[in-house]
Backbone atoms as SQL, in Angstrom:
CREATE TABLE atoms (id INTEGER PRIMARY KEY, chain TEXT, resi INTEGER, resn TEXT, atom TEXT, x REAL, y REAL, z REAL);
INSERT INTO atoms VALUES
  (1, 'A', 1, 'UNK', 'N', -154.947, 229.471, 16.645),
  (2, 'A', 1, 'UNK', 'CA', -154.800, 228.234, 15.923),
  (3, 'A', 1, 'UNK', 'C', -154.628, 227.104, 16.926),
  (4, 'A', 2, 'UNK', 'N', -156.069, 226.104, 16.717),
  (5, 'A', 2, 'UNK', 'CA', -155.293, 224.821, 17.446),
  (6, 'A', 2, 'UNK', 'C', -153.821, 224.350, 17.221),
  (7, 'A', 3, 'UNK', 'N', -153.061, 223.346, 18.182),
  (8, 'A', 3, 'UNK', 'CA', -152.168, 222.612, 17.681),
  (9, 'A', 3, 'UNK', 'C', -152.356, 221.466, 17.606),
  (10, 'A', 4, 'UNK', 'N', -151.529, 221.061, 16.176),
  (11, 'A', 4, 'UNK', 'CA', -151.565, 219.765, 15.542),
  (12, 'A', 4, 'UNK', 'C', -150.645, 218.865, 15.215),
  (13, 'A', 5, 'UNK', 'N', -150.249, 218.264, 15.048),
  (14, 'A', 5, 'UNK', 'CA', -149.435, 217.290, 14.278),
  (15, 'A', 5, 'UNK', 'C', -149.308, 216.846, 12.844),
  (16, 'A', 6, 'UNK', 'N', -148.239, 216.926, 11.904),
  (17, 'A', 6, 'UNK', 'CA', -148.535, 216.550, 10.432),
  (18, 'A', 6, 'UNK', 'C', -147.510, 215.572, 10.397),
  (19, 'A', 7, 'UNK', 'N', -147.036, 214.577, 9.791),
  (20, 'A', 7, 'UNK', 'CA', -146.474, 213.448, 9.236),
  (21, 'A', 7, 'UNK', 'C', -145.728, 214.449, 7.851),
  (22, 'A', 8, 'UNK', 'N', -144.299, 214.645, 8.246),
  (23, 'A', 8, 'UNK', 'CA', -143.141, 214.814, 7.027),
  (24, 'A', 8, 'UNK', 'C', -142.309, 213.868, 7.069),
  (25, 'A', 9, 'UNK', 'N', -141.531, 213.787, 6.070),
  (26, 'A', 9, 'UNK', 'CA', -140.430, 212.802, 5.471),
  (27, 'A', 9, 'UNK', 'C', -139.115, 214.102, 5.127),
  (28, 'A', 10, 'UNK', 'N', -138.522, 213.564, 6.028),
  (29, 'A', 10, 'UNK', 'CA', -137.271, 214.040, 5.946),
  (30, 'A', 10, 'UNK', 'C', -135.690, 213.246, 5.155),
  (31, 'A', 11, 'UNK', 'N', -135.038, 213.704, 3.887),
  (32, 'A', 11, 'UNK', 'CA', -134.471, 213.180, 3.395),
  (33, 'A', 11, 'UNK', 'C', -132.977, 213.878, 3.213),
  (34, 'A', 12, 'UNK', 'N', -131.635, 212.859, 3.385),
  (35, 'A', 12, 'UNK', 'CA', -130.592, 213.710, 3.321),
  (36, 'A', 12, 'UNK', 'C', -130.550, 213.946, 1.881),
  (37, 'A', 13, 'UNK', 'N', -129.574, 215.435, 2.066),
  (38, 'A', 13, 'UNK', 'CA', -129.588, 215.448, 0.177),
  (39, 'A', 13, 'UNK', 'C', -129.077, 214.721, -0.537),
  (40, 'A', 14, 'UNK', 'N', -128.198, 214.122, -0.430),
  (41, 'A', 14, 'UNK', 'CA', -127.514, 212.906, -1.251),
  (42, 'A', 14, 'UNK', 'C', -128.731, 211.843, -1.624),
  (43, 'A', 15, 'UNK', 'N', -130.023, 211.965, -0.413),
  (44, 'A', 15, 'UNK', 'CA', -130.555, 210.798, -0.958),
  (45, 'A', 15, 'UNK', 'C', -130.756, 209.549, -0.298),
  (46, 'A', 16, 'UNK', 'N', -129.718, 209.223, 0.214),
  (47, 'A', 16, 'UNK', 'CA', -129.143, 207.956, 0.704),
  (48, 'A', 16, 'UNK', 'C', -130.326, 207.394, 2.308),
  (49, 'A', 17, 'UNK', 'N', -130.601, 208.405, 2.975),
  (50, 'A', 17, 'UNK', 'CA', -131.085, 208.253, 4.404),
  (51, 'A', 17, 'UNK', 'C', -132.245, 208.607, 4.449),
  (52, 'A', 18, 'UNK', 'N', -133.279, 208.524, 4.736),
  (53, 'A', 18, 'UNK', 'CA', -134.561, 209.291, 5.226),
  (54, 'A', 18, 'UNK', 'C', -135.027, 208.644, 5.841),
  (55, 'A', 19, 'UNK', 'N', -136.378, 209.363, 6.674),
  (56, 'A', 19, 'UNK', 'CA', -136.683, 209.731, 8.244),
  (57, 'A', 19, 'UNK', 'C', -138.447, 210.150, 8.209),
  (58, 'A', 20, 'UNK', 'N', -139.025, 209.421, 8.541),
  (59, 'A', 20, 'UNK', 'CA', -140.530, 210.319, 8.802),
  (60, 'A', 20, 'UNK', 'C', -140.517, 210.517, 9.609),
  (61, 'A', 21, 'UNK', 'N', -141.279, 211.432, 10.323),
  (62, 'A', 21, 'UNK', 'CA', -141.999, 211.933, 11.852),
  (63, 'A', 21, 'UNK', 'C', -143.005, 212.744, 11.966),
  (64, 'A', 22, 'UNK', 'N', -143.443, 212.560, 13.278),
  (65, 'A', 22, 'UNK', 'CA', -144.771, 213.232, 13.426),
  (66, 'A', 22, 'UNK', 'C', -143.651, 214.789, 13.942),
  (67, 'A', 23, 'UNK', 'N', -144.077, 215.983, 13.411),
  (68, 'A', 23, 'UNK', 'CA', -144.043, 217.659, 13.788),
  (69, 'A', 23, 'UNK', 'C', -145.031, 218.170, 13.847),
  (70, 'A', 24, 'UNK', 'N', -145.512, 219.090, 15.265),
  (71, 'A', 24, 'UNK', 'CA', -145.971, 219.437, 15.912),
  (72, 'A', 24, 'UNK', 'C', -145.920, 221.125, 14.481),
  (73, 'A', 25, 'UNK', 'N', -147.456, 221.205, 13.959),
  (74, 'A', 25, 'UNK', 'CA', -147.617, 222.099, 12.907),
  (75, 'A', 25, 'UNK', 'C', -147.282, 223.590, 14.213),
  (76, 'A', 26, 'UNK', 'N', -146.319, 224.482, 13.677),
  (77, 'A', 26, 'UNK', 'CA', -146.044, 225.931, 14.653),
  (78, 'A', 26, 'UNK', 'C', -145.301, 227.054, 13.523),
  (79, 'A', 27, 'UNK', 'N', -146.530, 227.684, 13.050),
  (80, 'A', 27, 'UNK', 'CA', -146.074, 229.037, 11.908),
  (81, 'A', 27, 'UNK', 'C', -145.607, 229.814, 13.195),
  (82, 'A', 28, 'UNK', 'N', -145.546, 229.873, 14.229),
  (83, 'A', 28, 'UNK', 'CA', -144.291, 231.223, 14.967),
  (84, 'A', 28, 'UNK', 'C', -143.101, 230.631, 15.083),
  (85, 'A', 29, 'UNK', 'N', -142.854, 229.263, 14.782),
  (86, 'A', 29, 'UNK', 'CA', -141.461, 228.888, 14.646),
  (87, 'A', 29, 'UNK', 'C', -141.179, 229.429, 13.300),
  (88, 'A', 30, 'UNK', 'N', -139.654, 229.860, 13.092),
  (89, 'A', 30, 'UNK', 'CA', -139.298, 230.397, 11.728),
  (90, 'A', 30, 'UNK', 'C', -139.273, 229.261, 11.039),
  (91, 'A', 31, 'UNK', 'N', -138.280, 228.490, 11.642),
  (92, 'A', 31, 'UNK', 'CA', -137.495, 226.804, 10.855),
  (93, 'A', 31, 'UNK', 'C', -137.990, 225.834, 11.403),
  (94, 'A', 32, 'UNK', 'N', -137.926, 224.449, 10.701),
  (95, 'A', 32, 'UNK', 'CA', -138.414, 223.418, 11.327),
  (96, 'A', 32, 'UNK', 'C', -136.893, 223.242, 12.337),
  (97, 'A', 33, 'UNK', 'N', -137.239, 222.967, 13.258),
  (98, 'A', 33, 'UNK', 'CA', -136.820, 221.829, 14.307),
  (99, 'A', 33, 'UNK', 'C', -136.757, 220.784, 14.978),
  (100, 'A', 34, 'UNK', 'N', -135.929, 219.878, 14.499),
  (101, 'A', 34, 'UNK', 'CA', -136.030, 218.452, 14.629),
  (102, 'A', 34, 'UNK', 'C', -134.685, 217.961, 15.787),
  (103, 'A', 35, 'UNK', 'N', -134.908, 217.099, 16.576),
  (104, 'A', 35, 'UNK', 'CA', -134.222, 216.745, 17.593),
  (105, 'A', 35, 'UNK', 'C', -132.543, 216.396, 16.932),
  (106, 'A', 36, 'UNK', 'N', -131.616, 216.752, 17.535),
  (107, 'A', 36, 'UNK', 'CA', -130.508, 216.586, 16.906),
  (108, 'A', 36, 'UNK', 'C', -129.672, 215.374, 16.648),
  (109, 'A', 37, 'UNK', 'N', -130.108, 214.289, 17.313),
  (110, 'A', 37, 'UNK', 'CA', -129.529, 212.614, 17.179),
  (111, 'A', 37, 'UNK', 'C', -130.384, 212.259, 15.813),
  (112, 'A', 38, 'UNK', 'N', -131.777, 212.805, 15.712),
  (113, 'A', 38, 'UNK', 'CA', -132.320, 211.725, 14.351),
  (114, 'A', 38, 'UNK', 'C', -131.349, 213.086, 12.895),
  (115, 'A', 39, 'UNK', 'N', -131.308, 214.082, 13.310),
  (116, 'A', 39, 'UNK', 'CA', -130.519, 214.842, 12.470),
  (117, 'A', 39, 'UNK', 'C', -129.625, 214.091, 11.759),
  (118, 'A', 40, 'UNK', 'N', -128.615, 213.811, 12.647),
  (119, 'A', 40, 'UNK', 'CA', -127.472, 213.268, 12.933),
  (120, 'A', 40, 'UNK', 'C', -127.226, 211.475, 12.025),
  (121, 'A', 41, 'UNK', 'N', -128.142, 211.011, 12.580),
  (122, 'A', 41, 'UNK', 'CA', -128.692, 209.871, 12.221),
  (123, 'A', 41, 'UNK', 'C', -129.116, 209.503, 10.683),
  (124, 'A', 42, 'UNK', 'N', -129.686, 210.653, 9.988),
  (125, 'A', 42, 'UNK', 'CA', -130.179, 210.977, 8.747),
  (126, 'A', 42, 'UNK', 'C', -128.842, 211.533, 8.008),
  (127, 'A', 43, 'UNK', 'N', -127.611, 211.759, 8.321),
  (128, 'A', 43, 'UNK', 'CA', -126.454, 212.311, 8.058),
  (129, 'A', 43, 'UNK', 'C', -126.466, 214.149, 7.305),
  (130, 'A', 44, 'UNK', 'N', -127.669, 214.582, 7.885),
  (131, 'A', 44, 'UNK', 'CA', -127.307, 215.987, 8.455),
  (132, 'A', 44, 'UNK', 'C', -126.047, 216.796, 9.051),
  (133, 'A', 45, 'UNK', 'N', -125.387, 217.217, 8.393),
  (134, 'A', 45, 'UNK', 'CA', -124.094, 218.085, 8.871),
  (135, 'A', 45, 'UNK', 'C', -124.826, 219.486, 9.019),
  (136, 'A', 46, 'UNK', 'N', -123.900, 220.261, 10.211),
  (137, 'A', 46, 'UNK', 'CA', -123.982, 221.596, 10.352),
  (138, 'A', 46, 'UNK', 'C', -123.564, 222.518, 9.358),
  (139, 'A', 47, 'UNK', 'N', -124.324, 223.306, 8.708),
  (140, 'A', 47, 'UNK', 'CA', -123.358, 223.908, 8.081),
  (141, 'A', 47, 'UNK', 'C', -123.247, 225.372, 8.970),
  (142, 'A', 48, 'UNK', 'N', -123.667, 226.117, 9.513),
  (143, 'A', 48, 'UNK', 'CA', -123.351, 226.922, 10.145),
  (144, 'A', 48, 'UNK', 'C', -124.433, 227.419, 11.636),
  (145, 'A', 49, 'UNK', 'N', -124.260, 228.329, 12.466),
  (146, 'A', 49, 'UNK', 'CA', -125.017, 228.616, 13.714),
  (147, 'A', 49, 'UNK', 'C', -126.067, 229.930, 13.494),
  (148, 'A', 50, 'UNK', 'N', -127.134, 229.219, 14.260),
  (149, 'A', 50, 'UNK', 'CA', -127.711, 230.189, 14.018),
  (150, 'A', 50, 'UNK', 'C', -128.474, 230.808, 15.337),
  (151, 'A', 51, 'UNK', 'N', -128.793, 232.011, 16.026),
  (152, 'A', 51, 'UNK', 'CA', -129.261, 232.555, 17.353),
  (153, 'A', 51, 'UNK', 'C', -130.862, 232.646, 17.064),
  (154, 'A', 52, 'UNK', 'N', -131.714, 231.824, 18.097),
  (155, 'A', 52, 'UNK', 'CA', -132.954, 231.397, 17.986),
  (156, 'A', 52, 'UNK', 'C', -133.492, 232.098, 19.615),
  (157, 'A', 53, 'UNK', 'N', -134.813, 232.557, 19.971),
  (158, 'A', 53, 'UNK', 'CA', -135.143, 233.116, 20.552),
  (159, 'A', 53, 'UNK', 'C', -136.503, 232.560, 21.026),
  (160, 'A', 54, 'UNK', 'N', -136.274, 231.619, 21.946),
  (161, 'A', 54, 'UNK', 'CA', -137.307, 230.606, 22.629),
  (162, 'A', 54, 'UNK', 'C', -138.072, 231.283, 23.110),
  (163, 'A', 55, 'UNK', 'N', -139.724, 230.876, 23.780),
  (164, 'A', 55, 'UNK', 'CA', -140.084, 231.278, 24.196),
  (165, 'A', 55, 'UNK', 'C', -139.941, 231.957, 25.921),
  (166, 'A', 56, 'UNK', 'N', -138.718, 231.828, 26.458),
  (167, 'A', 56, 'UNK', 'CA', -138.031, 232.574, 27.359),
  (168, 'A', 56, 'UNK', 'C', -137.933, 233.690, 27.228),
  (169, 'A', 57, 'UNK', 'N', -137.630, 234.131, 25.499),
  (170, 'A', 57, 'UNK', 'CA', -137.066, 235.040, 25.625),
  (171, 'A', 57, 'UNK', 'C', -135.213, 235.278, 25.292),
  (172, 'A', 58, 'UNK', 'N', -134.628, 233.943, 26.187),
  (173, 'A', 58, 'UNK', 'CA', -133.193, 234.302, 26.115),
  (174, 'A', 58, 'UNK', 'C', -132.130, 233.161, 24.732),
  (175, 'A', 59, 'UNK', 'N', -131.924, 234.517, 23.857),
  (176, 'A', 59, 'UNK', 'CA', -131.541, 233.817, 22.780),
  (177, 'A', 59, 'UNK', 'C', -130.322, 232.518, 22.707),
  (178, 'A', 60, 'UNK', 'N', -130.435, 231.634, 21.978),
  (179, 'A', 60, 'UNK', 'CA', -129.671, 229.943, 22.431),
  (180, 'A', 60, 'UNK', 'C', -129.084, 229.676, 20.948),
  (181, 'A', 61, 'UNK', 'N', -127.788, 230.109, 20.722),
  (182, 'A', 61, 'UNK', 'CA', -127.387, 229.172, 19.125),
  (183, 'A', 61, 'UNK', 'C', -127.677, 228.081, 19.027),
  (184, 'A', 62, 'UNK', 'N', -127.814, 227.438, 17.883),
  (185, 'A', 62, 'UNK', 'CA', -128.095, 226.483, 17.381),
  (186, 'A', 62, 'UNK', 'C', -127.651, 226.293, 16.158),
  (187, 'A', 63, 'UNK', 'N', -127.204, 224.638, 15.664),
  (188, 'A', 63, 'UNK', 'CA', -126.713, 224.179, 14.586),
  (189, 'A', 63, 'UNK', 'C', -127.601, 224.281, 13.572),
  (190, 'A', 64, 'UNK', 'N', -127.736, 224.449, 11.979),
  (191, 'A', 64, 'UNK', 'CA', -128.787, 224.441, 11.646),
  (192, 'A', 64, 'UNK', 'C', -127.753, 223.777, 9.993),
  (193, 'A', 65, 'UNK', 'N', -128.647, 222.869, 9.415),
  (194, 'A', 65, 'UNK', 'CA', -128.166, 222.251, 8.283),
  (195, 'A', 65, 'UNK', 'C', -129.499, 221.944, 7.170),
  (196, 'A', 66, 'UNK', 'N', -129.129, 221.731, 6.185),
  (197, 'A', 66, 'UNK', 'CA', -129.981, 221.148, 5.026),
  (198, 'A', 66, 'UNK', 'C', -130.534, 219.728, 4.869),
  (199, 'A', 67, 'UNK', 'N', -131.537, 219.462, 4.501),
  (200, 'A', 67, 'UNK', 'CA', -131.875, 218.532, 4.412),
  (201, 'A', 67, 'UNK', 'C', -133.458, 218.966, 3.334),
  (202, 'A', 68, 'UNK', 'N', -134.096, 217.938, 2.754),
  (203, 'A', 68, 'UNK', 'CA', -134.869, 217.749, 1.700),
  (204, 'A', 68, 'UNK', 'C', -136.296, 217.104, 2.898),
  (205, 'A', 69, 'UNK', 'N', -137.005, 218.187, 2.787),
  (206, 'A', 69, 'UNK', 'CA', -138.721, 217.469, 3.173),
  (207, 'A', 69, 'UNK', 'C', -139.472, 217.477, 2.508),
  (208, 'A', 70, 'UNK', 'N', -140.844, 216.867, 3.065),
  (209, 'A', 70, 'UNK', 'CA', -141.350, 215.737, 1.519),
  (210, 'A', 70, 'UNK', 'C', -142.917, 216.042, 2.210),
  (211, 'A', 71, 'UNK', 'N', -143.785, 216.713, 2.207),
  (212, 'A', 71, 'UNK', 'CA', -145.204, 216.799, 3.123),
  (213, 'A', 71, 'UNK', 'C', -146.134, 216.793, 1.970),
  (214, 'A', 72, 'UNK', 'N', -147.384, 215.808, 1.795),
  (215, 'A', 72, 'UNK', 'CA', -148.308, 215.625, 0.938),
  (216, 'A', 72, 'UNK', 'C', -148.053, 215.495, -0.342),
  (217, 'A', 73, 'UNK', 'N', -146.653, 214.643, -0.813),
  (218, 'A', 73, 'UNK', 'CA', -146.388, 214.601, -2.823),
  (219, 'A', 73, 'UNK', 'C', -145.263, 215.631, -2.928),
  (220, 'A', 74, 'UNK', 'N', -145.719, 216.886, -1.966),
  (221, 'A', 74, 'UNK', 'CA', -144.784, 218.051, -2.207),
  (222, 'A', 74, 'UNK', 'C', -142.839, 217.968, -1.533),
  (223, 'A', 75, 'UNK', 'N', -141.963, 218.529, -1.940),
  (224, 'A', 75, 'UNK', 'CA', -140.872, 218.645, -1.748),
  (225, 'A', 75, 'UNK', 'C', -140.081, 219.599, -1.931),
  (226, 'A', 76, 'UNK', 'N', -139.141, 219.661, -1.244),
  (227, 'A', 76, 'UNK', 'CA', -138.290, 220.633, -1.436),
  (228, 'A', 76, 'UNK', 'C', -137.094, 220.660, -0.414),
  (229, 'A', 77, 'UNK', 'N', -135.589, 221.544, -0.877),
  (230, 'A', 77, 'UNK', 'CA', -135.019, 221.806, 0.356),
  (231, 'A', 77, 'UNK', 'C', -134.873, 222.416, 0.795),
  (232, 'A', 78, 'UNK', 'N', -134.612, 222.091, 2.497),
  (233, 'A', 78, 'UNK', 'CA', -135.590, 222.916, 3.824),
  (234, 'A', 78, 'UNK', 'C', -133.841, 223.289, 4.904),
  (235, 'A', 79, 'UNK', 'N', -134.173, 224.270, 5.150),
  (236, 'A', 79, 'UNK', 'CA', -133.257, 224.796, 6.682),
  (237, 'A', 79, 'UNK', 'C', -134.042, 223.813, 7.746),
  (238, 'A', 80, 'UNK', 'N', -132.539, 222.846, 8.540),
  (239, 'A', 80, 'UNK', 'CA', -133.648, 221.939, 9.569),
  (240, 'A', 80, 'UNK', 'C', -132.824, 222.618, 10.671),
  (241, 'A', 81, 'UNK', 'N', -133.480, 222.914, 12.211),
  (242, 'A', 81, 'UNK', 'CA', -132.116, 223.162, 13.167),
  (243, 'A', 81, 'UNK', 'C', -132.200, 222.488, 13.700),
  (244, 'A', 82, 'UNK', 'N', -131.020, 221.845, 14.385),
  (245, 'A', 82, 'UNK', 'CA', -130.374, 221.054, 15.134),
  (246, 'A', 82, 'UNK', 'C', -131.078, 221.181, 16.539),
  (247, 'A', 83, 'UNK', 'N', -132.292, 220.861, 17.093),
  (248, 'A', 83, 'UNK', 'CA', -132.824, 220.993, 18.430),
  (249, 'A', 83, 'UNK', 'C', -132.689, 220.176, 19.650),
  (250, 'A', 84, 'UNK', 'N', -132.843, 219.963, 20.987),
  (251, 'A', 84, 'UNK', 'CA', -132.397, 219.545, 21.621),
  (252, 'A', 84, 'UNK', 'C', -132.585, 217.463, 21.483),
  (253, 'A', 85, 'UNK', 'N', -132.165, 216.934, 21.693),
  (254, 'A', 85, 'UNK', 'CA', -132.597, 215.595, 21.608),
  (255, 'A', 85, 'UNK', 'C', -133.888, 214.859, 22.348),
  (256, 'A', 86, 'UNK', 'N', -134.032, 215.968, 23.195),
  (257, 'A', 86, 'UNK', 'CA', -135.204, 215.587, 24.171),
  (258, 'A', 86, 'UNK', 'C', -136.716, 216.419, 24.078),
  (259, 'A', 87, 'UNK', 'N', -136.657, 217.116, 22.829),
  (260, 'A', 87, 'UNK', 'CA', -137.577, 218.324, 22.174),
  (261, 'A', 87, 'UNK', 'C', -138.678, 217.572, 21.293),
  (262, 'A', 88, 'UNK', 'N', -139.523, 218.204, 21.069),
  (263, 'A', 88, 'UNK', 'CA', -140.630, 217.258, 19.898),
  (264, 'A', 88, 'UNK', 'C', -139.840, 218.313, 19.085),
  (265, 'A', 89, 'UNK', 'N', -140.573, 217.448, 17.952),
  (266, 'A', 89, 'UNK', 'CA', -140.166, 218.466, 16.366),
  (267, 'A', 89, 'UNK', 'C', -141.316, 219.514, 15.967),
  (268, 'A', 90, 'UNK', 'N', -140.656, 220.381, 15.409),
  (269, 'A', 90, 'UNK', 'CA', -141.586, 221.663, 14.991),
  (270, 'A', 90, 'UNK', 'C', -141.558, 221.712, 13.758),
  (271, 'A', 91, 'UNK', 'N', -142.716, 221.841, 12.852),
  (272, 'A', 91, 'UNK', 'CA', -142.593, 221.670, 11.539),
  (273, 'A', 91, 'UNK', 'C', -142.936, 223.627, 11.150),
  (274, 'A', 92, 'UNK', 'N', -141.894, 224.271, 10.667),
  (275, 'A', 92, 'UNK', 'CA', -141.997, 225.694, 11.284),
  (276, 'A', 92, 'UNK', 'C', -142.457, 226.720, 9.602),
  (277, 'A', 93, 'UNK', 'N', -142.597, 227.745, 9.754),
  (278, 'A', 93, 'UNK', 'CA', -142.826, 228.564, 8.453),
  (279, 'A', 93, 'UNK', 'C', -142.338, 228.458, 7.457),
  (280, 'A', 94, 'UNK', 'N', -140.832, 228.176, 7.451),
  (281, 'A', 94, 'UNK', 'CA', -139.896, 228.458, 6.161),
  (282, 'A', 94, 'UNK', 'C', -139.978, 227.028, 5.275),
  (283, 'A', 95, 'UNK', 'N', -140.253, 226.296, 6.040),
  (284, 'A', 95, 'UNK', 'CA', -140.224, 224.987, 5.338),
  (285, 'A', 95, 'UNK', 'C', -142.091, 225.140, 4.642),
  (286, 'A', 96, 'UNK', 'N', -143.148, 225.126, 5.255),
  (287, 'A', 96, 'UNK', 'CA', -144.281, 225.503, 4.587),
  (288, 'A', 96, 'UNK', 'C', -144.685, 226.312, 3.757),
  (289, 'A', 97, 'UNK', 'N', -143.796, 227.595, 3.934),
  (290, 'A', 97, 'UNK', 'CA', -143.944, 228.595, 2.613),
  (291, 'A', 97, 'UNK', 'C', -142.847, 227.980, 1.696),
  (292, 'A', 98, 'UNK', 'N', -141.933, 227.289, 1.688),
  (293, 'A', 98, 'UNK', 'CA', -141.074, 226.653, 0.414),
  (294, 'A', 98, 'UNK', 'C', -142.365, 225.612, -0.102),
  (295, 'A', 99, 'UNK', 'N', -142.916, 225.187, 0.566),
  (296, 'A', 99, 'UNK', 'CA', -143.707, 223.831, 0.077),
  (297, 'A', 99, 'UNK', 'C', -145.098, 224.247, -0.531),
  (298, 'A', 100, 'UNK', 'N', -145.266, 225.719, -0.276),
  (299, 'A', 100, 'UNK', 'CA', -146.332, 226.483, -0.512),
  (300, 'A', 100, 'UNK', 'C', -147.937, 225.506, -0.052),
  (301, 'A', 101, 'UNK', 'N', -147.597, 225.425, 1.209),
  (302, 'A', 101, 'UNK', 'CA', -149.115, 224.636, 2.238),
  (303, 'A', 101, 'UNK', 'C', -149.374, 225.863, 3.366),
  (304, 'A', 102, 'UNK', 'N', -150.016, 225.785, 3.636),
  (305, 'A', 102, 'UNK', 'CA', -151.012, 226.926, 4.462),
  (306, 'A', 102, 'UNK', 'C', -151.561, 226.079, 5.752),
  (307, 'A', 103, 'UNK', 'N', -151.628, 226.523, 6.991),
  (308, 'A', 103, 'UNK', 'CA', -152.674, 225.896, 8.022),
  (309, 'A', 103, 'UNK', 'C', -153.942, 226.283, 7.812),
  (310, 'A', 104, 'UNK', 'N', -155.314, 225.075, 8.341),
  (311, 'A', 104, 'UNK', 'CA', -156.140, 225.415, 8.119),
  (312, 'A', 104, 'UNK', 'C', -156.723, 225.301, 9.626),
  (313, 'A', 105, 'UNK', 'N', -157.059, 226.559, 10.318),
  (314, 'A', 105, 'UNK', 'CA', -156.577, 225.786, 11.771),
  (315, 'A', 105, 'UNK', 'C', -158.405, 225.360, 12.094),
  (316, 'A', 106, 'UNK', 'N', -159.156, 225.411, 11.320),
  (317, 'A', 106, 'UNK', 'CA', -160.534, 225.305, 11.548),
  (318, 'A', 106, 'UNK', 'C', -160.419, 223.549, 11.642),
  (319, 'A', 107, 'UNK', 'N', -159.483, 222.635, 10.934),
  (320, 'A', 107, 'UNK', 'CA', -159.842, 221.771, 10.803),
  (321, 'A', 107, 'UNK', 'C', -158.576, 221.319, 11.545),
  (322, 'A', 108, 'UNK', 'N', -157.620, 221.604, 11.656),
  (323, 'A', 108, 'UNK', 'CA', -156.404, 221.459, 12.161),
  (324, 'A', 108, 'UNK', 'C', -155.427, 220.461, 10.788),
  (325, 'A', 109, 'UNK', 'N', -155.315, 220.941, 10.044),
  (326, 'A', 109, 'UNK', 'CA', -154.619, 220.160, 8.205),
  (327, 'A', 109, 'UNK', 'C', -153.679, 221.267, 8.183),
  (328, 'A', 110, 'UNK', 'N', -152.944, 221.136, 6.525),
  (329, 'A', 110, 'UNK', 'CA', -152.494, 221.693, 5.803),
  (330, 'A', 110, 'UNK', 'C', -153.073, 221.301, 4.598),
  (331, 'A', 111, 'UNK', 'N', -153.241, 222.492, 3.799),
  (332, 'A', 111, 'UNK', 'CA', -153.526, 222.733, 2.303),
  (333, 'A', 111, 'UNK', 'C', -153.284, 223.744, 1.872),
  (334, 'A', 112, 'UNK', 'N', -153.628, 223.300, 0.264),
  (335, 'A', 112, 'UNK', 'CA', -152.124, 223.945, -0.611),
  (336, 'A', 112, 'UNK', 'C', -152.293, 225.433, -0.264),
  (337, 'A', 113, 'UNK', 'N', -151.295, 226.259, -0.678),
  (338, 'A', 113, 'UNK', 'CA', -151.740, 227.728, -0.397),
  (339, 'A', 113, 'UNK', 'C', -151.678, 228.554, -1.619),
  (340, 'A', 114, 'UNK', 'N', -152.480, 229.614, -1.720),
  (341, 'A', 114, 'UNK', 'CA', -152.956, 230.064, -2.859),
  (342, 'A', 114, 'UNK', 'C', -152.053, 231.418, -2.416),
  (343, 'A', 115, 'UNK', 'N', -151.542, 231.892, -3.583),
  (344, 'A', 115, 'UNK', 'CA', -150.664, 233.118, -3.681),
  (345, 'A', 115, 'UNK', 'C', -151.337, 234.336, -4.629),
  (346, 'A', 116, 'UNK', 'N', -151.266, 235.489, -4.226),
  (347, 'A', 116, 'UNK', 'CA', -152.010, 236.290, -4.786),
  (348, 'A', 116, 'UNK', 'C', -150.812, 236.999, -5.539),
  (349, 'A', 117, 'UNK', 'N', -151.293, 237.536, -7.087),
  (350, 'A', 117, 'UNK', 'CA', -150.018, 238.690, -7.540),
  (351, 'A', 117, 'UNK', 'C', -149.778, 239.580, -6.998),
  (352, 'A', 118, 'UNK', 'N', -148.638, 240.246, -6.794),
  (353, 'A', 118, 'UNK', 'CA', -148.160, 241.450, -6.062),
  (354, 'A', 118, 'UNK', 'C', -148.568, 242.764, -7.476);
């Protein structure tokens, strides 16, 4: 898969704050990851830690909190983690399968994703 960039809207749950940015589209990230000052900024609280496994290899806790993202009309709320301040953002799996969008890496987009019955 090429890499791309998509435009989300990030909103606290109350409502009150929100945030667009460009995230760097990455289905091997689990969660999105967004730099931790605009977190912060958007009034994102931690609610608990979570052990993430960079591409090093050597696993790094991290803060990880709630917040509401908003990609093409669609919405929902998303696990964001708390990433370094000096990091691009990763717009990661868990937030795209809640939003049910798919990569299309032929074109480098997202569109909607079609679910088959089990």
């Amino acid at each position: 898969m090429g890499v791309f960039n998509w435009p989300i809207r990030l909103d606290s749950m109350d409502g009150q704050h929100s945030l667009e940015i460009e995230a760097m589209v990455d289905t091997g990230a689990g969660y999105t990851i967004v730099p931790a000052h605009l977190l912060k900024g958007l009034g994102v609280a931690p609610i608990e830690k979570i052990s993430l496994v960079p591409a090093d290899g050597r696993p790094v806790e991290y803060d990880i909190g709630e917040a509401r993202a908003t990609i093409d009309g669609r919405s929902i709320p998303t696990l964001v983690v708390f990433g370094e301040d000096n990091a691009r953002a990763l717009l990661g799996a868990y937030t795209l399968e809640g939003l049910r969008l798919a990569v299309d890496p032929t074109h480098g987009r997202l569109i909607p994703a079609t679910t088959a019955w089990a």
